[in-house]
C-alpha positions as CSV (number, residue, x, y, z in Angstrom):
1,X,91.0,95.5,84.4
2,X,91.4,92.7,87.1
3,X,94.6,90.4,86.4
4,X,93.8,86.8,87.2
5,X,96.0,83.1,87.9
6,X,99.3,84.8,87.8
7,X,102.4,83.0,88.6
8,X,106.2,83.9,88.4
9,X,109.2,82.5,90.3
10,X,113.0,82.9,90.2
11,X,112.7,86.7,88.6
12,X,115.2,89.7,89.5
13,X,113.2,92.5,89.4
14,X,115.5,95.6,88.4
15,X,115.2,98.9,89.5
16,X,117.0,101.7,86.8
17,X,117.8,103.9,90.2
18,X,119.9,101.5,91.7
19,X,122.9,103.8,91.4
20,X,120.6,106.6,92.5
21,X,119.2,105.1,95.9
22,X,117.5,108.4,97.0
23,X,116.0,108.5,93.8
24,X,115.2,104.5,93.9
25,X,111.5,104.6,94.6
26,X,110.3,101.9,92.9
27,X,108.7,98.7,94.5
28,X,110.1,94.9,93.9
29,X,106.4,93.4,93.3
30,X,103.1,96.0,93.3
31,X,100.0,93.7,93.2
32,X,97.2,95.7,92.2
33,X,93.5,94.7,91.1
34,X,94.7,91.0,91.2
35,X,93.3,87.3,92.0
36,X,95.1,84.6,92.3
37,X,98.9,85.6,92.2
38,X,101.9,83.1,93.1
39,X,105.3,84.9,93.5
40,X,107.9,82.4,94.3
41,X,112.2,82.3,95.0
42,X,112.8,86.1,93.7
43,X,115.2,88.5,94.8
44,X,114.6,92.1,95.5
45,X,117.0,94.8,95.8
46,X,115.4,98.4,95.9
47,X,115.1,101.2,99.0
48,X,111.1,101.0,98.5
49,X,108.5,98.5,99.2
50,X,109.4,94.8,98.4
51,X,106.3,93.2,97.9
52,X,103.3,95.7,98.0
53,X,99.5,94.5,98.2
54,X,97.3,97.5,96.7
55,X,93.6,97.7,96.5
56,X,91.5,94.8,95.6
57,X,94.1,92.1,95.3
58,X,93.2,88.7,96.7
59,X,94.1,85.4,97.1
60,X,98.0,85.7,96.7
61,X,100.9,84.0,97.8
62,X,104.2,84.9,98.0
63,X,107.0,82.6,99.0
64,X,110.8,82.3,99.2
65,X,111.6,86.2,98.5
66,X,115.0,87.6,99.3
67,X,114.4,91.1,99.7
68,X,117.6,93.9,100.5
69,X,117.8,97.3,101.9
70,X,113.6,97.7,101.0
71,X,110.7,98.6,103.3
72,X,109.4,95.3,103.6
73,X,106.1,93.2,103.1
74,X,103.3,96.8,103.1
75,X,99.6,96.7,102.4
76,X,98.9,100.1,101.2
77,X,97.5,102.6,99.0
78,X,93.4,101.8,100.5
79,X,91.1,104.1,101.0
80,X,92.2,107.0,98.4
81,X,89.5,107.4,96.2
82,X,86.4,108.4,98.0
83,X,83.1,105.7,97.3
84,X,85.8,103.3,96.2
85,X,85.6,99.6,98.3
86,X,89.0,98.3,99.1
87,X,90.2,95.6,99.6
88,X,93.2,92.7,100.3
89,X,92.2,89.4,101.1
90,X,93.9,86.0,101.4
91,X,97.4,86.8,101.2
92,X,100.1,84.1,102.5
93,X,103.6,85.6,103.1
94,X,106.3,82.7,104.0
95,X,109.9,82.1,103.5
96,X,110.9,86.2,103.3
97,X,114.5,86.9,103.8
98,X,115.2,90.2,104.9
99,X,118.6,92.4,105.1
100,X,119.5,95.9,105.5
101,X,115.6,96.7,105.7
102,X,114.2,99.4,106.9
103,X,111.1,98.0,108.3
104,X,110.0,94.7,108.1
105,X,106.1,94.9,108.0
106,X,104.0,97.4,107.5
């Protein structure tokens, strides 16, 4: 199922492993098989991916993000499934805070 005209803003996404980092891999926002998605002014604080853009996810935006201690902004997970079409398309990133991360973007 594709997930269309999605918006959320000012959510705390939390992660159950928090006291548990080595076992905290969990990511802040995984957009999957998605059109249209706003994600504005949330805060992230997880050891995995903050925002992730997986397969077939287009025209998001995501704005004003505080992310801690995660991986970063990743596009991932493509080209798994063999005669499966991937794709991410029109993604805007702007306004990302980032501490204590381990990489910025992937």
């Amino acid at each position: 199922m594709r997930r269309q005209r999605i918006r959320v803003r000012g959510v705390v996404p939390f992660s159950p492993h928090l006291l548990e980092p080595e076992r905290d891999v969990v990511d802040g926002w995984d957009i999957y098989r998605s059109d249209h998605v706003t994600i504005k002014n949330s805060v992230i604080n997880n050891s995995d991916d903050c925002v992730s853009f997986k397969p077939n996810s287009t025209n998001i935006v995501v704005s004003n993000l505080t992310c801690t201690g995660s991986h970063g902004i990743s596009v991932g997970s493509l080209g798994q499934y063999a005669g499966e079409t991937d794709i991410v398309a029109n993604v805007s990133v702007d306004g990302i805070r980032m501490t204590n991360a381990q990489v910025s973007l992937v």
